[in-house]
N, C-alpha and C positions, 0 to 999 in steps of 0.2 A: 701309250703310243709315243715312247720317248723319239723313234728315228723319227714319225713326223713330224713333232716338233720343233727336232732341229732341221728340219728341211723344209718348215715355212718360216722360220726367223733368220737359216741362216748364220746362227750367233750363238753357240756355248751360253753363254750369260745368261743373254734375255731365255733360250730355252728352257735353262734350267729353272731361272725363277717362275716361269710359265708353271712349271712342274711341281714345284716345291723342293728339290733337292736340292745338291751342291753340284757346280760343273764336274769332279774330275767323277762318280761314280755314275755322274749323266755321259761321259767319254767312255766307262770302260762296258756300260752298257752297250752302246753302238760298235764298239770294237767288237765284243762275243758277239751283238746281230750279225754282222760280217762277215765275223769268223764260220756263223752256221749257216748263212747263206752262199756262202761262198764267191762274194762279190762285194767290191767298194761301191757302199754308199754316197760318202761324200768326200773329199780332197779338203785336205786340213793341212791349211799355213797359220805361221803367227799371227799372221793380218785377218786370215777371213776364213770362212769355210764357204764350199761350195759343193752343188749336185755334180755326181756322176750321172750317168746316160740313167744307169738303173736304180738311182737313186733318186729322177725326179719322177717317178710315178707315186713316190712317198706320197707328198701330199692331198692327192687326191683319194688315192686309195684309202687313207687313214679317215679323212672325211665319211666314206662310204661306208667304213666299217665304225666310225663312230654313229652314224646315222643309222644303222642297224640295226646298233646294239641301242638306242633311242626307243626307238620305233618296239622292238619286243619288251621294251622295258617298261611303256607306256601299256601294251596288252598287258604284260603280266599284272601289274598293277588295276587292270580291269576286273581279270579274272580273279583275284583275290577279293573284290570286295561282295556284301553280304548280299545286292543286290543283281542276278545274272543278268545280263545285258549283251547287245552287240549294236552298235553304232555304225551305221549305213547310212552314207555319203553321196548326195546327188546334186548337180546344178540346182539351184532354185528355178522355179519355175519351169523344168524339165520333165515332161515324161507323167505330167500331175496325175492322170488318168491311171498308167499301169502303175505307179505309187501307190497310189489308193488302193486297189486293187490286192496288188501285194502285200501288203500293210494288216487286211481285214485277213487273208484267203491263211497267211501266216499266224496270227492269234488264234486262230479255230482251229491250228494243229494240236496235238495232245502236247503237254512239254514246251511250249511256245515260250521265250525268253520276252522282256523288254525290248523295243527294236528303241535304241534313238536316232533321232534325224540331225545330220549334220549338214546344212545348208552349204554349198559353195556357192562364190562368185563366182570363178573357172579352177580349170583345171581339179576338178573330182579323184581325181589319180594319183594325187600327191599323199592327202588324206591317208593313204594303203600303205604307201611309201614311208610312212616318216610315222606310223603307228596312231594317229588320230584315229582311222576307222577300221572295221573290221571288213566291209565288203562297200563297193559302191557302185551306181549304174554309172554306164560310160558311155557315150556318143560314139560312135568311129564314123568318118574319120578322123575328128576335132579330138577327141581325148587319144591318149596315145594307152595302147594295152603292154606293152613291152613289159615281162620281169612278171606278170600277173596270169594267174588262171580265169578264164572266161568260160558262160556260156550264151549263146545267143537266144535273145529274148524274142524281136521282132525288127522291121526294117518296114522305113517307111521313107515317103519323098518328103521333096520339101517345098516351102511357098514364101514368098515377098511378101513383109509385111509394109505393107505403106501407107498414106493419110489418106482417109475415102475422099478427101477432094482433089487427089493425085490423078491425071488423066487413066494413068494405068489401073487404078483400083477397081473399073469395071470392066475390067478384062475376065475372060473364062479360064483364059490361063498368058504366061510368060513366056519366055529362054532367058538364061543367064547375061546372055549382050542387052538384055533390054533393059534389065535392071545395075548390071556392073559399071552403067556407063552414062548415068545420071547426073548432067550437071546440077541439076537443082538438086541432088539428092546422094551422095557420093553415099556407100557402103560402108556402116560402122565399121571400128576395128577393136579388137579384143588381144587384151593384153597376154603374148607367151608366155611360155613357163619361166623366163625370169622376170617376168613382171614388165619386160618392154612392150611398146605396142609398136605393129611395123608402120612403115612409111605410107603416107596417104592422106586425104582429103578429108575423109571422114570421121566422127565426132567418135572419140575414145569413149568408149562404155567398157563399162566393170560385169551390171548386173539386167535384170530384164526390167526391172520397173525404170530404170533411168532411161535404159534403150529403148520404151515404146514412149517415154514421155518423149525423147526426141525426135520418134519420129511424127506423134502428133503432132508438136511443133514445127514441125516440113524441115528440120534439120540432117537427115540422116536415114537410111533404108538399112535394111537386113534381110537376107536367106535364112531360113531355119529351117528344124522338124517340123512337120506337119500337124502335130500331135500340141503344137503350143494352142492352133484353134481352141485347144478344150477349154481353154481358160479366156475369161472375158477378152474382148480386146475393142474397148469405146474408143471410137474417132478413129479405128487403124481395120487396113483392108487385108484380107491376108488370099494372096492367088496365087496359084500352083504354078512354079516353075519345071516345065516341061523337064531340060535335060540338066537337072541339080543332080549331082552325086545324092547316089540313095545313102538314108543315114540306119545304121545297127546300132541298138539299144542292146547291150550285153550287162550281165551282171558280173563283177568281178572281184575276184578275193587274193590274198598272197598266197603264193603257192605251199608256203610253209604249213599253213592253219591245219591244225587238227579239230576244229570245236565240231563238236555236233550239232549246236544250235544251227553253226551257219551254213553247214550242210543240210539241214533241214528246210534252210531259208532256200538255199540254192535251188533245191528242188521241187518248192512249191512255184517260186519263180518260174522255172522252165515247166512248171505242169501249166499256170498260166497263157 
């Protein structure tokens, strides 16, 4: 990826040593890319080099194809080793029940590989992305499915989880104004995909064992899957928010996969 090297530095020089070679054969490189693309990459004076229009998609692009070539590089290296496997990627503490489930219903297939479990904090999706996992469960709308093959598993509402001595805990049910709007109890916030978390009142959580101590603590409330009841939840109330966006539980793979195992996985999944 010599053009996008020199189109995040900028600078012959430092590109070249980036690369390992010598500036002028790192120059006639980019000249023949030019020459077959038919367009100027970058504008070269003695002082500087700079992006053309069609030269500053460089950088990004060269990322996404280095990140590609990562990512199948990390499977192939799976698929090579003596033990078959496929590694599926889920929230922690998500979905515990159809895991389980899927987990056993999968091993009593004939041919059944090793499943490993790849725990996330958030964003499950990446995992896929960037070759760590082979398939992972995904929330919608919270996880994003884009660039992925899906198939839908189930869909379920959601409930407020909050401290049984919270007036609201013995409620039969919510609406979202009742809980978004808690002074004494402002709504966690979960870090985007760059790892920011947006603006707001509420106590930054990562993962679910930190987010229910806080809210035991009277620090902090959350909306979630419904599906989190299956698992304990001492000192914390969990009541159905009426008009919560329904959540879909999909299983998802990259579109590229040929394996049969995970085709097999997929389909016990959705017999489930």
């Amino acid at each position: 990826m010599a053009a996008a090297a020199v189109a995040e530095e900028l600078h012959f020089g430092r590109a070249a040593q980036r690369l390992g070679i010598a500036p002028p054969p790192l120059s006639r490189t980019i000249t023949r890319l030019e020459q077959r693309l038919g367009v100027a990459l970058l504008e070269r004076t003695s002082r500087k080099v700079s992006l053309t229009e069609a030269g500053s998609v460089l950088p990004a692009e060269g990322r996404g194809i280095l990140g590609a070539l990562s990512a199948a590089e990390r499977r192939t290296r799976r698929a090579a080793t003596s033990r078959p496997s496929l590694v599926l990627a889920t929230k922690a503490g998500a979905s515990g029940e159809l895991l389980a489930k899927l987990l056993d219903a999968y091993a009593a297939e004939p041919g059944a590989v090793a499943v490993d479990l790849l725990l996330c904090e958030s964003q499950p999706q990446q995992t896929l992305h960037d070759g760590q996992a082979d398939v992972a469960l995904l929330h919608q709308p919270f996880d994003s499915t884009a660039e992925l093959d899906t198939e839908i598993l189930n869909t379920e509402g959601q409930v407020a989880i909050l401290p049984t001595s919270h007036p609201l805990a013995g409620r039969s049910h919510v609406r979202m104004a009742d809980v978004s709007s808690l002074p004494d109890l402002p709504l966690a916030r979960w870090p985007g995909p760059d790892g920011a978390y947006p603006e707001g009142p509420g106590a930054e959580v990562r993962n679910q064992t930190q987010l229910f101590q806080l809210i035991a603590l009277g620090r902090t409330t959350v909306v979630m899957p419904e599906s989190c009841r299956a698992n304990p939840l001492e000192g914390l109330a969990a009541v159905p928010v009426l008009d919560a966006p329904t959540v879909t539980t999909v299983i998802a793979w990259p579109p590229h996969s040929r394996s049969r195992a995970l085709a097999d996985l997929v389909r016990v999944a959705t017999r489930l």
